[in-house]
Phi, psi and omega in degrees: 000147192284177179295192195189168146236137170268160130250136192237122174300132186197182170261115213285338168286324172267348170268024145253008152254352185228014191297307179321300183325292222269357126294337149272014174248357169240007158313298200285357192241016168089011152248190195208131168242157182243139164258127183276143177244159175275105248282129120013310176250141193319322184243013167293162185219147181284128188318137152314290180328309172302309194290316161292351166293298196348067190238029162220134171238155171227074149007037186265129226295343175285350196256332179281110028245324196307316168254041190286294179288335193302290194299344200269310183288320167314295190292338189253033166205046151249114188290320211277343194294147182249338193196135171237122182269128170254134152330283189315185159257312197281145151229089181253328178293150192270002162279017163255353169308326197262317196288300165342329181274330195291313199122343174300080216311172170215103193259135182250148043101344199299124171095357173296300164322340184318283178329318183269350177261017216232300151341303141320319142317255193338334170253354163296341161301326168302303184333294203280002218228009190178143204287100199263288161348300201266012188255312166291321175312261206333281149358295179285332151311333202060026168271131173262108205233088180259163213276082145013123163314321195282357176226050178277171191273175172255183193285171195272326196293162189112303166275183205246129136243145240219119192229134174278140200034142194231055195258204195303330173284297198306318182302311189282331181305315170248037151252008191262326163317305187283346172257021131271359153119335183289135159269111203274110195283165116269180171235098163217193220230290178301147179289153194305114171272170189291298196272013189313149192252086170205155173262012153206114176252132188233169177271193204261352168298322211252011179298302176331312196278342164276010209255357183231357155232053174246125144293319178225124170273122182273125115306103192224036182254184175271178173272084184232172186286013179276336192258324177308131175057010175319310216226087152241179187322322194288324164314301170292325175284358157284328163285172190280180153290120231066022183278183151272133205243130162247130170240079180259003192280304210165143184288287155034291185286343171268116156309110177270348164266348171286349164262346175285280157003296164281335164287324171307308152333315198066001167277009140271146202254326170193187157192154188258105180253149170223341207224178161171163193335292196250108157227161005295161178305145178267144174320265170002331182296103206305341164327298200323311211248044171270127173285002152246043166234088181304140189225149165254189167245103194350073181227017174328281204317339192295144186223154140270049170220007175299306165308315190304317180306289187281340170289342192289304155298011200221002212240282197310342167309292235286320186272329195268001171287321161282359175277327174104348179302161152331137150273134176310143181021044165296142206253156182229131166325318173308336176305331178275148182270167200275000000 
């Protein structure tokens, strides 16, 4: 592709850290970006003049929650803009549907986030899967109480988890599974590659049928309409008793009162939650005080190597958009759920 100029919407705090890289990464590919910056108070708005240069915008984690609508209003009363890169992985929310529908690509951020959240899936599995509960209780007494042979957990190595998506989160969730001794199902749609790290895979047609020896259920797909409520009452009652819920996908994907319900019951034995139905979770919400249930506020993913991570993948963007290539994790109208 001949050279170019770009404008690119951004924040002045992330283009005085990655800004050089990232100006030798459209060098190298025979362009030149100019940076537009993003006004600085929350509710400020980008000039017209401006708002017409526009032709990248970038969706960085510096910009979430405060300057969101600020950032929002910009891209989307830019006529020119060709691409908007986000920091996340999901674009479940429907302004990206409406950007999409302008003609405007759109690429994410997918797998930056992998490692910490999947770390995270995994050690609420620990949590839940060793007396973790009754040991901080203990702990907080100052009592020394140890957990009686005739009531040790049974061991971990052995059982089945079952990871619902095998994208970048789902892939480290069952290779950190298989070192730990589990036999790891996967669910996906595409057929089985060389390296996929699992011992079976079926497709989401075929979920009914591992669902009743998976011991620990992963959720690691996006929100789409094949997945909402994908994990409903009938479904939780297909696991055994006592199986286990890691829910890192989307609340969504879960019938959540048919999981309050199956948790209540007692045929689910715990769960590890970061997302759910309403957030924030509302105080009221019988989840808070179940004593097997851990919850994060959908803060699985925090890390300090996250930002390096999405500028690295918002860089290598940079060189295949002036190239004219395919973009990395580039989103499809399908993606968005309706």
């Amino acid at each position: 592709m001949a050279a170019a100029e770009a404008c690119l919407l951004v924040t002045r705090r992330w283009w005085v850290r990655y800004g050089p890289a990232t100006e030798a990464a459209a060098r190298r590919a025979g362009g030149t970006l100019v940076p537009v910056f993003l006004p600085e108070a929350p509710d400020a708005r980008l000039g017209e003049e401006e708002r017409e240069r526009l032709t990248i915008a970038l969706f960085s984690g510096d910009v979430y929650p405060v300057y969101s609508r600020s950032f929002f209003a910009a891209v989307q009363g830019a006529p020119r803009l060709q691409w908007l890169h986000v920091f996340n992985a999901g674009v479940d929310n429907p302004v990206f549907g409406r950007i999409l529908a302008k003609g405007v690509r759109l690429s994410t951020s997918s797998g930056s986030t992998a490692v910490p959240i999947a770390q995270t899936a995994v050690s609420g599995m620990l949590l839940l899967a060793r007396p973790w509960r009754r040991w901080l209780a203990a702990q907080a007494r100052r009592a020394w109480e140890p957990v009686p042979p005739e009531e040790a957990p049974l061991d971990l190595e052995g059982q089945t988890l079952t990871v619902v998506g095998l994208g970048a989160i789902g892939r480290e969730i069952a290779r950190l599974g298989r070192a730990f001794g589990l036999r790891v199902i996967g669910v996906r749609r595409r057929p089985r590659a060389a390296d996929d790290p699992v011992d079976e895979l079926v497709h989401p047609r075929d979920l009914d049928r591992v669902l009743p020896r998976t011991q620990w259920l992963a959720l690691a797909c996006p929100l789409t309409p094949e997945t909402r409520r994908l994990i409903d009452a009938r479904r939780l009652a297909l696991l055994p008793r006592g199986a286990f819920i890691l829910n890192v996908a989307r609340g969504e994907v879960i019938d959540e009162a048919a999981l309050i319900a199956a948790l209540e019951a007692g045929h689910l034995g715990g769960a590890y939650l970061d997302v759910f139905a309403t957030e924030p979770l509302p105080p009221d919400s019988p989840l808070w005080a179940m004593p097997n249930v851990f919850i994060s506020p959908h803060n699985s993913a925090v890390a300090q190597g996250n930002e390096a991570r999405v500028a690295a993948i918002f860089q290598r963007n940079v060189e295949r958009w002036f190239r004219g290539e395919p973009l990395e994790n580039e989103a499809r109208p399908d993606d968005i759920p309706a």
